[in-house]
N, C-alpha and C positions, 0 to 999 in steps of 0.2 A: 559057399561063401569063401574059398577057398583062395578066390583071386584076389579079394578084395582084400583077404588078413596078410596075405603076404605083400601087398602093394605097399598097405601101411607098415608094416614090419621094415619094409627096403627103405621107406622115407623116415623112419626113425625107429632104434633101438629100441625093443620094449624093456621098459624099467629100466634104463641106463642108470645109473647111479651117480650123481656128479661128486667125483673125488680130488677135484685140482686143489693144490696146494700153492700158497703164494710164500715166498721168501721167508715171511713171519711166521708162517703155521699153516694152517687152516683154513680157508676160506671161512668171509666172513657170512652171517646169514644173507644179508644182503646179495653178497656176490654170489650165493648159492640159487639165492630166488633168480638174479638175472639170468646165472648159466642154463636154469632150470627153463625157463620163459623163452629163453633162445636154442633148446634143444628139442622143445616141445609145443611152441606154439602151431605146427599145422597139426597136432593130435586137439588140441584145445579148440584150434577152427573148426576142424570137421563134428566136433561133438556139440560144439556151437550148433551147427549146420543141420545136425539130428532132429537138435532140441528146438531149432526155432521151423526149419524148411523154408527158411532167404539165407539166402547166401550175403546180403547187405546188413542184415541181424545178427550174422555168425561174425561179421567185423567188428559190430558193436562189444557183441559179445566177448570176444577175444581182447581189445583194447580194454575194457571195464578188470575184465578180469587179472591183464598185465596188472594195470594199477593199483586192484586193490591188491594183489600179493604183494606188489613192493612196498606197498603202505604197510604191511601187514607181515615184513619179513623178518621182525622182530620177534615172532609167536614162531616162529621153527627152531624145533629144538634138535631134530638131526634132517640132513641134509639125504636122507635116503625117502624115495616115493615121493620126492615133490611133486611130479607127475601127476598121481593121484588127488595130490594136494589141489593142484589147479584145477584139476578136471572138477572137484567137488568147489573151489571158491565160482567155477562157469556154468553149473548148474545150481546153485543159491542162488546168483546173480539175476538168473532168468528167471527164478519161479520169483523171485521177491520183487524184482526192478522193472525187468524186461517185459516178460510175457504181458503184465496188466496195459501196458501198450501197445504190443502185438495183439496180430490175427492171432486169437485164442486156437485155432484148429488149424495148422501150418499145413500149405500144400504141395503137392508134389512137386518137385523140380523139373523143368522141362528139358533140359540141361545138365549133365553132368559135371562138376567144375573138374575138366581135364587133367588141369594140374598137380591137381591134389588128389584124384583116386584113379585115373587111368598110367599105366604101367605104359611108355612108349619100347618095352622090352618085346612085350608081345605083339602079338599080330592084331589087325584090326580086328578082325572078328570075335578074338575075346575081349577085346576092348567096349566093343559095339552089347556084348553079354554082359560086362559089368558094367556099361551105364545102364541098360535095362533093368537088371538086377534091382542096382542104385536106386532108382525112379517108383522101384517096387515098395523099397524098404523104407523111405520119403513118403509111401503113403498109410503108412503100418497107423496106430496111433502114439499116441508121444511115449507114452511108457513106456511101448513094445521097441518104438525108435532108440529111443535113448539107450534100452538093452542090447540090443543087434551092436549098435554103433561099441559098446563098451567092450563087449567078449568076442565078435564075431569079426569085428573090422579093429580092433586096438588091442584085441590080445589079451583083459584083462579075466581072470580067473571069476568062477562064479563067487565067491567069496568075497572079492577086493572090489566086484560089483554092488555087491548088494553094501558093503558098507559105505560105497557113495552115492549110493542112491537111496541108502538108508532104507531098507529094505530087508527081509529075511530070506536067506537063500533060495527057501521054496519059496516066492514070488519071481526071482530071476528066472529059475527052472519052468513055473509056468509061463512066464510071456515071453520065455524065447520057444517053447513048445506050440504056444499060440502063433508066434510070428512064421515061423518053417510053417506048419502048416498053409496060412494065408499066405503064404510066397509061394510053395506046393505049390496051390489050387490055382493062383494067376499065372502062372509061369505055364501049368498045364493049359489053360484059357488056352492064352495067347500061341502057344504051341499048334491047340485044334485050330484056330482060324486062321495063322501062314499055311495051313495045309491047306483049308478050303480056301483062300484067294490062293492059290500055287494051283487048285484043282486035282491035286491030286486025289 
């Protein structure tokens, strides 16, 4: 998962802290939640994109979720992890709002959205492994998704996990053990049969 933590990593800072200061002082909470929502919304989309698997859900999800922070920029009382902050107001969003309108069991992407996890750094060929990868972890189930997407592709600590996902750290531990596994065993699959169509 190596490609995909570092893709994200290059398109935004993990835990950037937003420190700007305006003339008067301090940035106000408001201006903090904007900074925050304009530093971080492609980590917001992609954990959207986990949790629903459309990429036209992970839009919804990401505009619902602008709103209600800014609705809601009142209740921040420090300006550090709003990150986290979001990532937890875009998963409440989906399990209270969303999902009971969604396909309850979100499927795999056919499609990698390029923009947002392939690296034009590297060469096609690992590009071509991290959308596979991608397509793999899109067919995990939600909880195991949602975890991969939080530690493995956004960098967040087993810890800073489980308290968004509300959650106790050994259930993180387990469903990202569970998930390597079933990405293991597909990954192996697909490995034996390019080998028997190749003939070799």
């Amino acid at each position: 998962m190596t490609f995909l933590t570092s893709r994200a990593r290059s398109v935004n800072v993990k835990h950037t802290q937003v420190t700007i200061y305006s003339m008067g002082g301090e940035i106000s909470s408001e201006q903090a939640v904007r900074g925050a929502i304009q530093m971080h919304s492609k980590r917001v989309w992609r954990f959207g994109l986990a949790l629903s698997g459309a990429s036209d859900v992970a839009d919804d999800l990401l505009q619902s979720t602008c709103l209600r922070a800014l609705e809601r920029h009142h209740q921040v009382t420090s300006h550090d992890r709003l990150d986290s902050w979001l990532m937890t107001i875009c998963r409440s969003i989906w399990l209270n709002e969303v999902r009971s309108r969604s396909v309850r069991k979100a499927q795999a992407l056919s499609v990698t959205p390029e923009a947002e996890l392939i690296s034009h750094d590297t060469d096609s060929e690992t590009n071509i492994f991290a959308a596979e990868v991608f397509t793999q972890v899109m067919q995990l189930p939600e909880a195991q998704r949602e975890t991969v997407m939080l530690v493995f592709v956004e960098g967040y600590s087993y810890r800073e996990a489980a308290a968004m996902l509300d959650v106790p750290i050994g259930t993180i531990m387990s469903r990202l053990s569970n998930a390597r596994q079933k990405l293991k065993t597909v990954m192996q699959q697909d490995a034996a049969s390019a080998v028997r169509r190749s003939g070799k």
